[in-house]
N, C-alpha and C positions, 0 to 999 in steps of 0.2 A: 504494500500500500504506500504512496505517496502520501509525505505527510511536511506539513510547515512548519509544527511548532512541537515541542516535548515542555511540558509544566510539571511538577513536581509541588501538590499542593498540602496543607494539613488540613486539617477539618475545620480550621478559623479564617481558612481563606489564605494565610502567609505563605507565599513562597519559599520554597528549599528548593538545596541544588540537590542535580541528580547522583552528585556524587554519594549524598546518603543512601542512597539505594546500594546493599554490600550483597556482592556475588557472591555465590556459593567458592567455597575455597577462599575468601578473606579479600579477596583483590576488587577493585571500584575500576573500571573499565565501560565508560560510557557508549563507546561505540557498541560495543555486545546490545546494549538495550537499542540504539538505534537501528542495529544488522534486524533485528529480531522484529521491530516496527516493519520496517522494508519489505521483508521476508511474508508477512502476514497477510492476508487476503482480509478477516475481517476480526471483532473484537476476542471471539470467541480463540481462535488459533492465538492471538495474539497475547492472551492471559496463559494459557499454556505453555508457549514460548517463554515468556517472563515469568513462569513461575519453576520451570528447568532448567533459568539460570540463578534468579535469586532466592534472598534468605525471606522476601516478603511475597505474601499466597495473596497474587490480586484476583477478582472477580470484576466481571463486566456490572458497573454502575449503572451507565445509559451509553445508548447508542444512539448518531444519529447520523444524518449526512454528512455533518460540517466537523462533528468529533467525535473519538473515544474519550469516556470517563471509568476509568476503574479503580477501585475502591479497596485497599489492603486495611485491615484491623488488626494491630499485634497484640500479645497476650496481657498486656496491660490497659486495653481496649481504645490508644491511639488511632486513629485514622488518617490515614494519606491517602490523596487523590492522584493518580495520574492520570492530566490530561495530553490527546493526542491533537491535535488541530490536523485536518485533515486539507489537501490543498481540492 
């Protein structure tokens, strides 16, 4: 998929970088999450992809034309958004 934008949100609306998102095996490698956007046809493949490579379990939030929003909760019941902007 063709995508414009990568956002990294919390559930207050604040920005994070993508660097907080930690791969499995310890290493923070942005491009992996971008290879894995490219690669995807739609949200569903795309949470699967991202979630055999990270340490965070996203699930498809909303879908729509214009973007993905998926939704990871870790065990302290934080929430992060990752939005896709789609071109």
């Amino acid at each position: 998929m063709k995508f414009e934008s990568v956002r990294l949100n919390d559930a207050w609306g604040n920005s994070c970088a993508l660097t907080n998102l930690v791969l499995r095996g310890g290493r923070k490698d942005v491009m992996k999450i971008t290879d894995a956007i490219e690669d995807s046809k739609d949200g569903d493949e795309l949470c699967r992809m991202l979630n055999d490579i990270l340490f965070s379990n996203f699930h498809v939030n909303r879908e729509t034309d214009d973007y993905i929003r998926l939704l990871s909760v870790d065990m302290l019941g934080n929430k992060d958004y990752l939005i896709i902007m789609k071109n």
